[in-house]
N, C-alpha and C positions, 0 to 999 in steps of 0.2 A: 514617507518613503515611497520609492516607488518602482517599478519591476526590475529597471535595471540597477541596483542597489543591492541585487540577489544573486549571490552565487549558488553556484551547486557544485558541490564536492563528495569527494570519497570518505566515507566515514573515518576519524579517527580514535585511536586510545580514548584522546584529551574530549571531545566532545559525547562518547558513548551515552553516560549520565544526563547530559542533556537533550540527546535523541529521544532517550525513554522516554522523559520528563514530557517533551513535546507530545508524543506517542501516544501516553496517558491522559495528556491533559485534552488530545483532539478527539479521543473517543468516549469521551466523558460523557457527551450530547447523547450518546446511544443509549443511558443508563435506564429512561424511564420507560423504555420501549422492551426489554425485559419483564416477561411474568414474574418470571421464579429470579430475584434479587442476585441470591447467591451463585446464581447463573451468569450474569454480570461483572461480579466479582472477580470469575474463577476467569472469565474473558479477561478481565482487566493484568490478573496475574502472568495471563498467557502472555499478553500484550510485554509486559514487563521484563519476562526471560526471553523474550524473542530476537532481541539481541545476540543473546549468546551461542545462537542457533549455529553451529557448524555448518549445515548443509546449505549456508546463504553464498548464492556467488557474490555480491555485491550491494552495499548499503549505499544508496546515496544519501545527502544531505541538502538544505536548502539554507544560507546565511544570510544573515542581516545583520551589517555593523556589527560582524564578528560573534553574531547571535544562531545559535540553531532555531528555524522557525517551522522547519518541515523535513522531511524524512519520507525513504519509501525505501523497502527491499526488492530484490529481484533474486530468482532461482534459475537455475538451468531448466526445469522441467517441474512436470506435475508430480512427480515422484518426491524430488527434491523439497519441493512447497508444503506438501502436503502428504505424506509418509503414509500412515496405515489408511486413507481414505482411499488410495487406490485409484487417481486421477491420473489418467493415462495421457497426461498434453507431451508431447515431444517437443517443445518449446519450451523457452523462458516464460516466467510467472512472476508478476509484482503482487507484494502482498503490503499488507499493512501502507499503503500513503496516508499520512497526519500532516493534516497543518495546524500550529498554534491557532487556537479560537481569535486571538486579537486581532490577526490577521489576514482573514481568509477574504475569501474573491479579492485578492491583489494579484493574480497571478503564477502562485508560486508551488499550487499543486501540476499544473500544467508545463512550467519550468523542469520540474520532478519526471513528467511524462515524458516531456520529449527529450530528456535527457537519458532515461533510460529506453526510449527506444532506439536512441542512437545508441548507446551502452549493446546493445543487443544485436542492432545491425551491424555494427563492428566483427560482435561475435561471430555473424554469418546465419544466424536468425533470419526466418522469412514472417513470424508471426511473435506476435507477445502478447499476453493472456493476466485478466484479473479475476477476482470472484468480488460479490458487492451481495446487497441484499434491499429487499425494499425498505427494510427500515433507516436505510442511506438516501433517500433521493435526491440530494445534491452529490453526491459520487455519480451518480446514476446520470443525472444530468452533465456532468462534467464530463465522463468517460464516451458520453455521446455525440457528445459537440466534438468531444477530440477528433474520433471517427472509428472510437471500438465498436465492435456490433455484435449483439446476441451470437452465442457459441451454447443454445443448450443442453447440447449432449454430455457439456461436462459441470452442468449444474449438481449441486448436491443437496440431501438433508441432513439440517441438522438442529437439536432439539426442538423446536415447534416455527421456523420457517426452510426457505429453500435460500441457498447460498448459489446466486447466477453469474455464470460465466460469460465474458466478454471478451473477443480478439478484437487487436487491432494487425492488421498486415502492413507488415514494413516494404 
């Protein structure tokens, strides 16, 4: 398969289940980077209901021969994203981008990116915002090349590393 074989769509009912599924199974890599086990877990759970988040503007999706392969949310704001932390971005926030383990560097977390930055510029957005961490540094590397750039004043902590912020300007 190959990039152009991928859409991106609005999330639906009929695929929600398999959003998770992806979701779950793209942050799995993270597990052994975790001290405390049950810290992973209760991550993985978060992961899980994140779905059902009311305060989401917008789920995109990524398909493959009618396959969910990737996934990312986006929020109106730092409020919206990230509720009692107190992240004050007056912009839109993508959280959570997962691509299927089977098939990453094809493209398709990028496809995800520039889809909701156009999602965003539509809105009338001048900025759009993620958080990553070093125990990602292929996120790291990827949100680089796009052309996000360290934004650390809205970096945070949280239990034993720092959760870093990156805009990109639309």
């Amino acid at each position: 398969m190959n990039q152009l074989d991928i859409s991106i769509e609005e999330l639906s009912s009929e695929d929600k289940e398999e959003a998770v599924g992806v979701l779950v199974l793209s942050y799995e890599q993270y597990k052994n980077s975790y001290t405390n086990i049950q810290e992973y877990y209760d991550y993985i759970e978060h992961i899980r209901a994140s779905l059902d988040n009311p305060l989401i503007d917008q789920v995109l999706i990524a398909k493959m021969e009618n396959e969910v392969v990737g996934t990312l949310q986006i929020f109106t704001d730092g409020f919206h994203a990230y509720g009692d932390l107190n992240i004050p971005i007056n912009a839109p926030v993508v959280r959570l981008l997962g691509v299927h383990p089977k098939i990453r560097r094809s493209g398709i977390a990028r496809k995800l990116l520039v889809a909701s930055t156009n999602y965003t510029r539509v809105k009338g957005a001048s900025a759009l915002y993620l958080h990553t961490s070093e125990k990602m540094p292929d996120a790291i590397r990827l949100y680089e090349r796009f052309g996000f750039v360290r934004s650390p004043e809205y970096d945070y902590d949280i239990l034993d590393f720092t959760v870093m912020c990156y805009r990109y300007d639309l």
